[in-house]
NUZABA-757377 format. One record per atom (N, C-alpha, C): residue number from 1; residue in three letters; atom name; x, y, z. Coordinates in Angstrom, 2 decimals. Example, Ala and Ser with C-alpha at 12.3 -4.5 7.8 and 13.67 -1.06 7.14 Angstrom:
2
{n=1&res=ALA&atom=N&xx=13.19&yy=-5.69&zz=7.80}
{n=1&res=ALA&atom=CA&xx=12.30&yy=-4.50&zz=7.80}
{n=1&res=ALA&atom=C&xx=13.20&yy=-3.30&zz=7.80}
{n=2&res=SER&atom=N&xx=12.85&yy=-2.25&zz=7.08}
{n=2&res=SER&atom=CA&xx=13.67&yy=-1.06&zz=7.14}
{n=2&res=SER&atom=C&xx=12.90&yy=0.03&zz=7.87}
END
This chain:
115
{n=1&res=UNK&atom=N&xx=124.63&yy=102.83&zz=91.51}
{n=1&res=UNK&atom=CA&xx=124.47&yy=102.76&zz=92.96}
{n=1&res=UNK&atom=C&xx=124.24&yy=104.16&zz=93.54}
{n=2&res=UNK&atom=N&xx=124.89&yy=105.07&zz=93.03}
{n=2&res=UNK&atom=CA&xx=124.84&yy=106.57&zz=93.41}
{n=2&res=UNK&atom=C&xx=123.71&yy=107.10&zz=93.35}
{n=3&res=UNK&atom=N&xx=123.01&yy=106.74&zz=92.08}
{n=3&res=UNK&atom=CA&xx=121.70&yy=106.83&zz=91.78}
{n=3&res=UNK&atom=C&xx=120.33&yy=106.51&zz=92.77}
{n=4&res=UNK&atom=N&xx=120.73&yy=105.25&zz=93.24}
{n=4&res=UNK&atom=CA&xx=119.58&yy=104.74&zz=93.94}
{n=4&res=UNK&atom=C&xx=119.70&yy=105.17&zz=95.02}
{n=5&res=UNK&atom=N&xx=121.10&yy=105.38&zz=95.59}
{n=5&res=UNK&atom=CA&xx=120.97&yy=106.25&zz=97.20}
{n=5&res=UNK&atom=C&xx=120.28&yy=107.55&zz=97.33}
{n=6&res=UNK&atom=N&xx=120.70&yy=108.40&zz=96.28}
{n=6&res=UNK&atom=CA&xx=119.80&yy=109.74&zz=95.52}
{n=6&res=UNK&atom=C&xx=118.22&yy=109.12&zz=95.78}
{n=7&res=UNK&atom=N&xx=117.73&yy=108.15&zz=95.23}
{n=7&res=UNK&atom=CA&xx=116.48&yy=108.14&zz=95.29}
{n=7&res=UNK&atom=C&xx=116.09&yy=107.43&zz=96.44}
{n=8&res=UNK&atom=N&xx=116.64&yy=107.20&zz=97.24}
{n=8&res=UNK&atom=CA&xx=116.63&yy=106.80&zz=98.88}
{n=8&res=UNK&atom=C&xx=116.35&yy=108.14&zz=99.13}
{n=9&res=UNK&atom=N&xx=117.52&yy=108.80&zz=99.44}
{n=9&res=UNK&atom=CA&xx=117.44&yy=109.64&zz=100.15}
{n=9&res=UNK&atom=C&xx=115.87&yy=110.85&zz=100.17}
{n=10&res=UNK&atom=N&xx=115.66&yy=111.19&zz=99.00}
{n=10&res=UNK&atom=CA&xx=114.37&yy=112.07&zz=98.46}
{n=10&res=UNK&atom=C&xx=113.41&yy=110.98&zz=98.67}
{n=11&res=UNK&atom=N&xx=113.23&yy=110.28&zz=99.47}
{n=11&res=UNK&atom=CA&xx=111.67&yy=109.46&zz=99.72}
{n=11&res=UNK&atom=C&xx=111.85&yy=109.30&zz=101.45}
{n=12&res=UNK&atom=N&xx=112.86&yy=109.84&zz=101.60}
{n=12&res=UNK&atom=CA&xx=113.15&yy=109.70&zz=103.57}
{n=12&res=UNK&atom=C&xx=112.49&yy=111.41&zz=103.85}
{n=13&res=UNK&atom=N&xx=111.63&yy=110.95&zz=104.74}
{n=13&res=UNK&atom=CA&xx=111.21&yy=112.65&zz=105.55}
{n=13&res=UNK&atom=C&xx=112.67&yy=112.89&zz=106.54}
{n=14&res=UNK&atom=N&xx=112.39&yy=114.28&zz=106.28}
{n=14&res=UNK&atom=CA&xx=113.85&yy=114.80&zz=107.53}
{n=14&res=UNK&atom=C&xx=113.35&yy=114.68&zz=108.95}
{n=15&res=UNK&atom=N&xx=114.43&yy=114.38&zz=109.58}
{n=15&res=UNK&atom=CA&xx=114.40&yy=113.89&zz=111.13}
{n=15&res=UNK&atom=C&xx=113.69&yy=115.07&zz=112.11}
{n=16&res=UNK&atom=N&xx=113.80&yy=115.98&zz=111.59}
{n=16&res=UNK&atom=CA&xx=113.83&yy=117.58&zz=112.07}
{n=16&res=UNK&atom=C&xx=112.21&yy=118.19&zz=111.78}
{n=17&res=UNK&atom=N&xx=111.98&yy=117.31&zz=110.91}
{n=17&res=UNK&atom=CA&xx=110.39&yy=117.26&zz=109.87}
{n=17&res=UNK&atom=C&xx=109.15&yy=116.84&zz=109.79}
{n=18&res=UNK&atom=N&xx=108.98&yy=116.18&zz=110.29}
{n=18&res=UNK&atom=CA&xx=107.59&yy=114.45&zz=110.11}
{n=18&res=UNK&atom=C&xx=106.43&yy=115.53&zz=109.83}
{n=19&res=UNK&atom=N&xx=106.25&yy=116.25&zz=109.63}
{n=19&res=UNK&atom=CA&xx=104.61&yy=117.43&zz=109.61}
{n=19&res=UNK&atom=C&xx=104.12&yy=116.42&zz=107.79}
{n=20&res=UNK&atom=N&xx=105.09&yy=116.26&zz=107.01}
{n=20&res=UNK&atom=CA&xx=104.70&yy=115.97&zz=105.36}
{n=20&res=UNK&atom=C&xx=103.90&yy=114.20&zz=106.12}
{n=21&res=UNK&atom=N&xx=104.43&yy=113.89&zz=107.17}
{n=21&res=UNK&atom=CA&xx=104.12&yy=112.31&zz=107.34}
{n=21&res=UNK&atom=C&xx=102.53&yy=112.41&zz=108.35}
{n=22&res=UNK&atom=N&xx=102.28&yy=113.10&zz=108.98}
{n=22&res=UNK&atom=CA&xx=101.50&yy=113.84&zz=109.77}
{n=22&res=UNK&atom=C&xx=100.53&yy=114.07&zz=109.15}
{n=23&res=UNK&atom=N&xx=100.07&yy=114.95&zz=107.68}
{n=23&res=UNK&atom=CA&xx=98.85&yy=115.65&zz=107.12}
{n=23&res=UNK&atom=C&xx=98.37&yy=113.79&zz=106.51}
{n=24&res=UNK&atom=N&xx=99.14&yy=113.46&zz=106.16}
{n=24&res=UNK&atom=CA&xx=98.42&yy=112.07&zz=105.54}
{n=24&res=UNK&atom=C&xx=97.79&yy=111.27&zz=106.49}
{n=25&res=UNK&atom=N&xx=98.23&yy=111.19&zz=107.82}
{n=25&res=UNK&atom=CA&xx=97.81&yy=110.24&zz=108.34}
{n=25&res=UNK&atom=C&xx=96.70&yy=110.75&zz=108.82}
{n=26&res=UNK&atom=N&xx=96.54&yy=112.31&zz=109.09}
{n=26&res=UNK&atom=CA&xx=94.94&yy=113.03&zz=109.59}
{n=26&res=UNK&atom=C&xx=94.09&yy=112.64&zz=108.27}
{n=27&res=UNK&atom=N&xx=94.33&yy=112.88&zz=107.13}
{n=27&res=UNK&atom=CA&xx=93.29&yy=112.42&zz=106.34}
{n=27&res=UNK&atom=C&xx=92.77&yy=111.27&zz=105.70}
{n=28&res=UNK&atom=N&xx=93.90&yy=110.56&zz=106.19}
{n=28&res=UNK&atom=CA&xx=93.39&yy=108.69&zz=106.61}
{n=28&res=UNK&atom=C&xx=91.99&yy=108.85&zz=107.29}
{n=29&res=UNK&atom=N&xx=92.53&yy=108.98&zz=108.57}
{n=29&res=UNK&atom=CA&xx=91.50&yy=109.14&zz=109.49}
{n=29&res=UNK&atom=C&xx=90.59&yy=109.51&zz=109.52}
{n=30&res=UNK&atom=N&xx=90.31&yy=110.61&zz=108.81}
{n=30&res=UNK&atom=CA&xx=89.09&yy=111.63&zz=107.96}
{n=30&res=UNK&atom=C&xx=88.22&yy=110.93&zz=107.53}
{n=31&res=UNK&atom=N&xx=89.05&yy=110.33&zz=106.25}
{n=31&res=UNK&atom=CA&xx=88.26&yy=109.93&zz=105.01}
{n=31&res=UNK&atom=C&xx=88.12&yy=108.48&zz=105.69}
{n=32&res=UNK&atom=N&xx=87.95&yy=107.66&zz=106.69}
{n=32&res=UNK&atom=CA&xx=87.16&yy=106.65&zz=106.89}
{n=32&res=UNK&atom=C&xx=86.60&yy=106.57&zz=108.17}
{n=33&res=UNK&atom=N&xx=86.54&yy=107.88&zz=108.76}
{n=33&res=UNK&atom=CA&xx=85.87&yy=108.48&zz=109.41}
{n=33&res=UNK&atom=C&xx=85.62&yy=108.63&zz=111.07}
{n=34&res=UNK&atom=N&xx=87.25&yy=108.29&zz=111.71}
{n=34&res=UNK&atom=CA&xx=87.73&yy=108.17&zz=112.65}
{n=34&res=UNK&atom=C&xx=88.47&yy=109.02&zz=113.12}
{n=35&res=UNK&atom=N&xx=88.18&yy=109.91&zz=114.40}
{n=35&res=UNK&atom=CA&xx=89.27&yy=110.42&zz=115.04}
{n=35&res=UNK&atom=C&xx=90.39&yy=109.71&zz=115.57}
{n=36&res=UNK&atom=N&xx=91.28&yy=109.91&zz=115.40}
{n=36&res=UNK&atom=CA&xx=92.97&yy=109.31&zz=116.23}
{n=36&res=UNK&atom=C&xx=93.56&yy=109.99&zz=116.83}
{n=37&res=UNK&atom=N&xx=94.79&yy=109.23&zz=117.80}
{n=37&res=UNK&atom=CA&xx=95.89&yy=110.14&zz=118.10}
{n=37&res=UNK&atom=C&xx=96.40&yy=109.51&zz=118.20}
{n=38&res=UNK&atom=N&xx=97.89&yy=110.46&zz=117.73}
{n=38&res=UNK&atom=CA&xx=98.97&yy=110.29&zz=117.27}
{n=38&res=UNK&atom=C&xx=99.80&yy=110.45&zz=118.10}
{n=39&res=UNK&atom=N&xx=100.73&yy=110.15&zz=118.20}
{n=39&res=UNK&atom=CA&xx=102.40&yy=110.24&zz=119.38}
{n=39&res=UNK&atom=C&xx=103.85&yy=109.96&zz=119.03}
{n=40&res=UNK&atom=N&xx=104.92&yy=110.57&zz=118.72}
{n=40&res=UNK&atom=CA&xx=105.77&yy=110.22&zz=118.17}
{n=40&res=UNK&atom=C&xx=107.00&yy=110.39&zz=119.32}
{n=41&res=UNK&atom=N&xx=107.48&yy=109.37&zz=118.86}
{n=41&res=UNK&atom=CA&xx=108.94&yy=109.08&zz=120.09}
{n=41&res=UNK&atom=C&xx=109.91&yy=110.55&zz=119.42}
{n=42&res=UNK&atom=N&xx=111.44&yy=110.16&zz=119.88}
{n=42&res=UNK&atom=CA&xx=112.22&yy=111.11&zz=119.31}
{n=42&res=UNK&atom=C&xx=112.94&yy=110.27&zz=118.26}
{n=43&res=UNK&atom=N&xx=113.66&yy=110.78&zz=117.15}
{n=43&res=UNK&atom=CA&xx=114.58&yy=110.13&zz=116.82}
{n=43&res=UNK&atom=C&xx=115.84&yy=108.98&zz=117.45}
{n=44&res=UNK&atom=N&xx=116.20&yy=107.99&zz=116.70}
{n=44&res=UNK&atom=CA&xx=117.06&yy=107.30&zz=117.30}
{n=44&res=UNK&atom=C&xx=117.76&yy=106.38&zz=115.89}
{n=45&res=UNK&atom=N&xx=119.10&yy=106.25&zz=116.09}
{n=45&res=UNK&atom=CA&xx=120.26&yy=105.64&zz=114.93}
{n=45&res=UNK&atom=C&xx=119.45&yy=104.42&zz=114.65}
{n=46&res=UNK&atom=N&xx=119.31&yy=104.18&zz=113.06}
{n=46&res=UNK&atom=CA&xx=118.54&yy=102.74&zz=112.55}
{n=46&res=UNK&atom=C&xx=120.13&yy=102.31&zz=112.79}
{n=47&res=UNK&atom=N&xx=120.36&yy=100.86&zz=113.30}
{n=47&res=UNK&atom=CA&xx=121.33&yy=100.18&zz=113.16}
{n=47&res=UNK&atom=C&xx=121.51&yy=99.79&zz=112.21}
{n=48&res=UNK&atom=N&xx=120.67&yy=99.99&zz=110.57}
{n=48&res=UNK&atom=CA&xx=121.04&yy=99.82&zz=109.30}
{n=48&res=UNK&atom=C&xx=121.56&yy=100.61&zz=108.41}
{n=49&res=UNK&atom=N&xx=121.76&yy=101.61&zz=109.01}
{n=49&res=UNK&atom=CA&xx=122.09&yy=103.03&zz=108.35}
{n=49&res=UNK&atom=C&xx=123.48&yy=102.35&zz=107.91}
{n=50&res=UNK&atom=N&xx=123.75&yy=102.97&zz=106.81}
{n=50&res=UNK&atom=CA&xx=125.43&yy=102.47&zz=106.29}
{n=50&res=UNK&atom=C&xx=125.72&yy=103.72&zz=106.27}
{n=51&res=UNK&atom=N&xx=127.25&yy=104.01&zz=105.97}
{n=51&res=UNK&atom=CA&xx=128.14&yy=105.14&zz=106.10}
{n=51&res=UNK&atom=C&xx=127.87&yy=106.60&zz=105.11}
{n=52&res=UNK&atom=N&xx=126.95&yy=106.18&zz=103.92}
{n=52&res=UNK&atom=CA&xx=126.74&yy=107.47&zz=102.85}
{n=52&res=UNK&atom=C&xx=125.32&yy=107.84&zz=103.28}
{n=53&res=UNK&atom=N&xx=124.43&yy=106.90&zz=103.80}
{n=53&res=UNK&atom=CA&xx=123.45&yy=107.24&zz=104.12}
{n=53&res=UNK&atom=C&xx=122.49&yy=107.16&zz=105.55}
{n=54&res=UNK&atom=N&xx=122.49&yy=108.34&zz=106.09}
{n=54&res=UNK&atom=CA&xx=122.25&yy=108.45&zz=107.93}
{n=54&res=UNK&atom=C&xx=121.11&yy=108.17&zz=108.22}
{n=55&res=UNK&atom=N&xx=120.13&yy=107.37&zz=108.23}
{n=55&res=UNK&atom=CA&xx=119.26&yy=107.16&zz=108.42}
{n=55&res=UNK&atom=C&xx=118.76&yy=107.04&zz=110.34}
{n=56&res=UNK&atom=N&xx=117.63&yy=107.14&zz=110.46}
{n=56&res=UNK&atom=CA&xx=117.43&yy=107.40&zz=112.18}
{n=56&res=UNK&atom=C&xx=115.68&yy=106.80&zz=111.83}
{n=57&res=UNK&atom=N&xx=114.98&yy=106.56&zz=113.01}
{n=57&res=UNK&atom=CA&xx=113.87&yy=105.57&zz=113.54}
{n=57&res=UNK&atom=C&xx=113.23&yy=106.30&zz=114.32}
{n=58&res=UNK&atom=N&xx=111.90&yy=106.82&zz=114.13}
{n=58&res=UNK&atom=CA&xx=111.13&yy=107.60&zz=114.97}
{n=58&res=UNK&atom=C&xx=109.62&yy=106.71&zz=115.42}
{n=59&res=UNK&atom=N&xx=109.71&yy=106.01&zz=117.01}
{n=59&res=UNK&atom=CA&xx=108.41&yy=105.38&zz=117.05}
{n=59&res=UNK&atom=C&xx=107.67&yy=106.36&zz=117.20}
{n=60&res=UNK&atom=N&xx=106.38&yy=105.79&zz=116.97}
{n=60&res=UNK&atom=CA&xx=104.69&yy=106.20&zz=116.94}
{n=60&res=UNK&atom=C&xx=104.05&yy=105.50&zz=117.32}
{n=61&res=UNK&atom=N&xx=102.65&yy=105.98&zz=118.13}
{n=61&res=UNK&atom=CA&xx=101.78&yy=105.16&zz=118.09}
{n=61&res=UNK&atom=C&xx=100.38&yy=105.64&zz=117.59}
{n=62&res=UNK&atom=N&xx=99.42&yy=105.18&zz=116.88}
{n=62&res=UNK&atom=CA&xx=98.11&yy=105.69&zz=116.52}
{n=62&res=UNK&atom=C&xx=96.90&yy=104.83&zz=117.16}
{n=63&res=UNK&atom=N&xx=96.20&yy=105.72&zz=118.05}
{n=63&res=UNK&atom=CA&xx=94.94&yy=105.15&zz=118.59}
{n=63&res=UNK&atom=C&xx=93.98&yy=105.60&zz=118.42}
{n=64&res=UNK&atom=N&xx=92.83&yy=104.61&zz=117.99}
{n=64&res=UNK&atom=CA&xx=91.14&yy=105.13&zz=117.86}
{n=64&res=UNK&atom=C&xx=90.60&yy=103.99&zz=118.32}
{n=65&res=UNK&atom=N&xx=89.23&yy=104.26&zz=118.33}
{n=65&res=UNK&atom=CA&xx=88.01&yy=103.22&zz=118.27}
{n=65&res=UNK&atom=C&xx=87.61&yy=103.21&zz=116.64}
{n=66&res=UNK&atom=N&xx=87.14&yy=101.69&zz=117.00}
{n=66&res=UNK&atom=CA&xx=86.36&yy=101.35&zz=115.56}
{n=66&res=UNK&atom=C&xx=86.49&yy=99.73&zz=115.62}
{n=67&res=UNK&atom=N&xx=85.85&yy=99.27&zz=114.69}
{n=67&res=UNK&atom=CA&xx=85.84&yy=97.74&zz=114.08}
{n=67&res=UNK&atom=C&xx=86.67&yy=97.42&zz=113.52}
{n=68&res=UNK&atom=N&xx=86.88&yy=95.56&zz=113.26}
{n=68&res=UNK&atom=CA&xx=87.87&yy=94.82&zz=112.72}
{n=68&res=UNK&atom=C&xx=87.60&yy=95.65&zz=111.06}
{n=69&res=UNK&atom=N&xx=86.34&yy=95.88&zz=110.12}
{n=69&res=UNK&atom=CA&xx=86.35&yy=96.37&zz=109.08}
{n=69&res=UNK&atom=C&xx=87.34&yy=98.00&zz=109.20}
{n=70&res=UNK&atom=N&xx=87.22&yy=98.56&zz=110.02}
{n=70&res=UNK&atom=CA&xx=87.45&yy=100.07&zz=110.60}
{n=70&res=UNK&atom=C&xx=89.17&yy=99.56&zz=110.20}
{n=71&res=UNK&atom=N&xx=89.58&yy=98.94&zz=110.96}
{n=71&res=UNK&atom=CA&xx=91.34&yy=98.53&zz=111.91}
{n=71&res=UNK&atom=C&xx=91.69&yy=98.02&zz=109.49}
{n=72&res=UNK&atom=N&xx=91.28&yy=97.27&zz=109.04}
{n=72&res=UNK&atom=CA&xx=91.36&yy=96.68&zz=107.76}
{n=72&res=UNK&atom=C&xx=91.89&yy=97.82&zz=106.54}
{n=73&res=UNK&atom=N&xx=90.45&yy=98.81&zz=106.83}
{n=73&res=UNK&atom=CA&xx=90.35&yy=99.86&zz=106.18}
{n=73&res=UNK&atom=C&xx=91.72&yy=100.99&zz=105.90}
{n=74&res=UNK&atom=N&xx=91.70&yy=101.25&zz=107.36}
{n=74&res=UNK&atom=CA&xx=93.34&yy=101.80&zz=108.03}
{n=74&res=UNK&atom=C&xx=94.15&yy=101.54&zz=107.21}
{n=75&res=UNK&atom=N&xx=94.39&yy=99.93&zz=107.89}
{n=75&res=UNK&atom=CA&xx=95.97&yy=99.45&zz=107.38}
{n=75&res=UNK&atom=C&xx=96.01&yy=99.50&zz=105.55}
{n=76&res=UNK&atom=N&xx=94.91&yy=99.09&zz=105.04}
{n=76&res=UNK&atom=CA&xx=95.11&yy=99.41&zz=103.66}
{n=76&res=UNK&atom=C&xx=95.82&yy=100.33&zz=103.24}
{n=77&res=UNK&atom=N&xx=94.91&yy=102.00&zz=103.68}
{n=77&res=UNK&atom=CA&xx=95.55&yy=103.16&zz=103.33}
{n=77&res=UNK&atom=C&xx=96.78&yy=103.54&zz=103.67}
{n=78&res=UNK&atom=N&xx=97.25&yy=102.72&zz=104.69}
{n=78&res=UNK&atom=CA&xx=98.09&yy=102.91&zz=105.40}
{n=78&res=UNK&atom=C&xx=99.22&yy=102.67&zz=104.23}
{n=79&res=UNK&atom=N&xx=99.21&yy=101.34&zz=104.06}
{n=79&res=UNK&atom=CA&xx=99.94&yy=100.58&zz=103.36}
{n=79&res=UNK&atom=C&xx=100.27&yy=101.28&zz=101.89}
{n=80&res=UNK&atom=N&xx=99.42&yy=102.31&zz=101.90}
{n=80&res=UNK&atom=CA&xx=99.75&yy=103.22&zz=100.40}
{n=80&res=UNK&atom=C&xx=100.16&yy=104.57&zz=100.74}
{n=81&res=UNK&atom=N&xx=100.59&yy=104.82&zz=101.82}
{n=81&res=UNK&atom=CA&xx=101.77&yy=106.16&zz=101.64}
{n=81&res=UNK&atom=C&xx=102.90&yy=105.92&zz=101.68}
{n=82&res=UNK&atom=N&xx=103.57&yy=106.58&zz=100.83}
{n=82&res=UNK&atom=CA&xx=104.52&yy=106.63&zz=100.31}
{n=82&res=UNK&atom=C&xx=105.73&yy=107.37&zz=101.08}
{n=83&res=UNK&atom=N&xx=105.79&yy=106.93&zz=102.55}
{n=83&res=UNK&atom=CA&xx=106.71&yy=107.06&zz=103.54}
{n=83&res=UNK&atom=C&xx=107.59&yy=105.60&zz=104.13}
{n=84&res=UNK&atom=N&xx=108.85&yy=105.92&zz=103.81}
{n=84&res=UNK&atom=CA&xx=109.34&yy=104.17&zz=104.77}
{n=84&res=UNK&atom=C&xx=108.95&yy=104.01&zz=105.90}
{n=85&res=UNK&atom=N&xx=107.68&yy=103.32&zz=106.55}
{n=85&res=UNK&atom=CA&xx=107.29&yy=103.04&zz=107.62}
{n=85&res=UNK&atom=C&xx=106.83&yy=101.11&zz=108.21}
{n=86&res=UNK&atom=N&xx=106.85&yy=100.86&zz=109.41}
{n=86&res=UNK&atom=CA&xx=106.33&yy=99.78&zz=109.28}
{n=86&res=UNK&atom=C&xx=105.42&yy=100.26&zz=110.89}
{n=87&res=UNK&atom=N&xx=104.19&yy=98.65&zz=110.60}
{n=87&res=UNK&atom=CA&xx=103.50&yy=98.62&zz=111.59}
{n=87&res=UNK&atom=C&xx=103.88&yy=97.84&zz=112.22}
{n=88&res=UNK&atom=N&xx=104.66&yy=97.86&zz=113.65}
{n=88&res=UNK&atom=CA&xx=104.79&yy=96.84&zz=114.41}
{n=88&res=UNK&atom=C&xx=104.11&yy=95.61&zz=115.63}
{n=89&res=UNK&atom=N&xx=102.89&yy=96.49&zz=115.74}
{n=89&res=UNK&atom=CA&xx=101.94&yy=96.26&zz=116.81}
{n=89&res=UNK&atom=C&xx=100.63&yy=96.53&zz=116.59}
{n=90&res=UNK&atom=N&xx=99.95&yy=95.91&zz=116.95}
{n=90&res=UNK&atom=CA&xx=98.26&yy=95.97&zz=116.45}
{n=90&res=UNK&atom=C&xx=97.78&yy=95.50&zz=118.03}
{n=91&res=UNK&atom=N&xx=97.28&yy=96.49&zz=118.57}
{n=91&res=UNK&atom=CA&xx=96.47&yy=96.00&zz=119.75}
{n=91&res=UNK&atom=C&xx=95.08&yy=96.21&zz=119.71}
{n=92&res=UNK&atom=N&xx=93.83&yy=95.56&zz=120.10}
{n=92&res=UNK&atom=CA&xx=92.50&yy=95.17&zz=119.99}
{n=92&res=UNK&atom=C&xx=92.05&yy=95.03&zz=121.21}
{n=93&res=UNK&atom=N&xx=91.32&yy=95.61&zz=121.69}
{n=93&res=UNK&atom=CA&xx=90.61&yy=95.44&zz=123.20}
{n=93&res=UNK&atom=C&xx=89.35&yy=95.71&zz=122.61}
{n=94&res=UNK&atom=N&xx=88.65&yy=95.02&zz=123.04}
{n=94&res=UNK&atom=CA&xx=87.58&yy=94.42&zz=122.27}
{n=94&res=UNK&atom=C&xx=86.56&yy=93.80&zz=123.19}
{n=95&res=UNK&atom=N&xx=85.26&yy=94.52&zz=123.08}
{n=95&res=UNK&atom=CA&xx=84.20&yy=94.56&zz=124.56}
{n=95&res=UNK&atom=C&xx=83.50&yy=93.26&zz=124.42}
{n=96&res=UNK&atom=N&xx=82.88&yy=92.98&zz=125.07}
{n=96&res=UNK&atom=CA&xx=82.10&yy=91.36&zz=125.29}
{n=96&res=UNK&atom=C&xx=81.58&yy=91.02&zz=124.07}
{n=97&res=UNK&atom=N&xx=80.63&yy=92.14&zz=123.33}
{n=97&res=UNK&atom=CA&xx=79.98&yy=91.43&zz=122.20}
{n=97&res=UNK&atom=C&xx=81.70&yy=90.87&zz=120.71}
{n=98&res=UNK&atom=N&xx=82.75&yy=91.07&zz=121.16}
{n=98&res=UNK&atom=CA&xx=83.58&yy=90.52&zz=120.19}
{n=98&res=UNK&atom=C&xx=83.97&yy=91.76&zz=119.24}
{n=99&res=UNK&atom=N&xx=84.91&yy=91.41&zz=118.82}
{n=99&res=UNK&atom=CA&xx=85.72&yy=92.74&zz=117.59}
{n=99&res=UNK&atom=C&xx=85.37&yy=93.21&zz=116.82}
{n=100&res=UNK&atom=N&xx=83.85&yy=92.58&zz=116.51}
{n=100&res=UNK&atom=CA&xx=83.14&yy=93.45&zz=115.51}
{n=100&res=UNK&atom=C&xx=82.47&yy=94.49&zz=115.82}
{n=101&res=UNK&atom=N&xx=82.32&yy=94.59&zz=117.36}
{n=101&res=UNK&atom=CA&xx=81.68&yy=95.77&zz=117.43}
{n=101&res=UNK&atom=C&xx=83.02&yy=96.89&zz=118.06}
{n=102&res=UNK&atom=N&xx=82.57&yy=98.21&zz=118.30}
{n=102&res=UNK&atom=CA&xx=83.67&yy=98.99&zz=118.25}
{n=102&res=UNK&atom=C&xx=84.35&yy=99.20&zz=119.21}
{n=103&res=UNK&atom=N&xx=85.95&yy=98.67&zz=119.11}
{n=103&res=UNK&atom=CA&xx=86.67&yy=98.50&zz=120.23}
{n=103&res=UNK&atom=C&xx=87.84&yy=99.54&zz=119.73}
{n=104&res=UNK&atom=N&xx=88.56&yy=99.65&zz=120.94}
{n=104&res=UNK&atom=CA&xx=90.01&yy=100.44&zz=121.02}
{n=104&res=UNK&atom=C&xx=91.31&yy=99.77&zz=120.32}
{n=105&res=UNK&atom=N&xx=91.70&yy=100.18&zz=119.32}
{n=105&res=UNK&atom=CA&xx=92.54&yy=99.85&zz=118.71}
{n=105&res=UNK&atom=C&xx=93.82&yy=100.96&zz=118.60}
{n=106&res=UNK&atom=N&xx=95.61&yy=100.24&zz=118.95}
{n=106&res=UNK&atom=CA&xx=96.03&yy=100.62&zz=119.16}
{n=106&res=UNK&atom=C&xx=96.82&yy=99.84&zz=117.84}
{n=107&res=UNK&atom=N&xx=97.85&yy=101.30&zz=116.92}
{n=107&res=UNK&atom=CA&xx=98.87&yy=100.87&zz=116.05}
{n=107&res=UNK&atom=C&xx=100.63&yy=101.10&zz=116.48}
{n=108&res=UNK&atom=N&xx=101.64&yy=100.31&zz=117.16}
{n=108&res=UNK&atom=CA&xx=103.09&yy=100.63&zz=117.09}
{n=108&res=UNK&atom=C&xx=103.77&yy=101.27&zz=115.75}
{n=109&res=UNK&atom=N&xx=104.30&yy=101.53&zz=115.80}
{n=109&res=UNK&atom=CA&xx=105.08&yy=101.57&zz=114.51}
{n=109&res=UNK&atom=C&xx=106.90&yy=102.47&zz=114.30}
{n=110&res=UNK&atom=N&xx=107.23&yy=102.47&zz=113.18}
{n=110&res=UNK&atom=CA&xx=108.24&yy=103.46&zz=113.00}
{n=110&res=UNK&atom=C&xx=108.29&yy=104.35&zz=111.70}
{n=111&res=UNK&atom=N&xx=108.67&yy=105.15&zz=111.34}
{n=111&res=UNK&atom=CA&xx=108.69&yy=105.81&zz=110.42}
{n=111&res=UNK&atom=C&xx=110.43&yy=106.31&zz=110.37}
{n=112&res=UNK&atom=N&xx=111.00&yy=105.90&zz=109.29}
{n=112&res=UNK&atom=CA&xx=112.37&yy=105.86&zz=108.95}
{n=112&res=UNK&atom=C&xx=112.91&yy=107.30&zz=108.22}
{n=113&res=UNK&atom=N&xx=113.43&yy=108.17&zz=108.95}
{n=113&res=UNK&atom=CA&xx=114.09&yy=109.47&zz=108.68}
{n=113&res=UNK&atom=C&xx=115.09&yy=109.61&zz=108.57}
{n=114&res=UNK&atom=N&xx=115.73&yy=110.73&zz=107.43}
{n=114&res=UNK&atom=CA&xx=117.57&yy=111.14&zz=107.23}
{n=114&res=UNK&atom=C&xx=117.64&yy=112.07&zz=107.95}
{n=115&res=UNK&atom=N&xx=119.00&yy=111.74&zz=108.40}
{n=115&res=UNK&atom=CA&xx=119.50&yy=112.79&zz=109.50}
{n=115&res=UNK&atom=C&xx=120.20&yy=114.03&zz=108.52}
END
């Protein structure tokens, strides 16, 4: 058990830190060829945190333009860094011709930090 909290802990970015969570998500963006921006709340207590391990909840939000292929692409890469994060919100505003052509897309989310 000692073990696995050890390896909890070394996969949590520090609360004080997010810049290591930050360079990945600019070169998401890069490499499929979208500018974004980024916004991060402040820290706040995960109500799951147990007593050996302090864990805290930092929202975000990420916005660009692009297509339903564009918004797909994202979440893939997304889905492969290797930060505890989730996406909570997916917003789509999306102009007359429909979502395939390039609309404003907005991502919620959190990214899970040790205090």
């Amino acid at each position: 058990k000692k073990k696995t909290e050890e390896n909890i802990l070394k996969a949590l970015l520090a609360a004080e830190d997010i810049l290591p969570f930050v360079s990945p998500l600019e070169s998401l963006a890069t490499d499929i060829g979208i500018v974004e921006q980024v916004r991060f709340g402040t820290p706040s207590p995960y109500a799951g945190s147990g007593d050996k391990i302090s864990i805290s909840k930092i929202d975000f939000s990420i916005a660009f333009q692009g297509t339903i292929d564009t918004l797909l692409g994202y979440l893939s890469r997304f889905e492969d860094l290797r930060y505890f994060t989730g996406i909570q919100t997916i917003t789509i505003t999306a102009p007359a011709e429909g979502w395939g052509a390039s609309s404003s897309i907005s991502l919620g989310g959190v990214v899970y930090v040790k205090n």
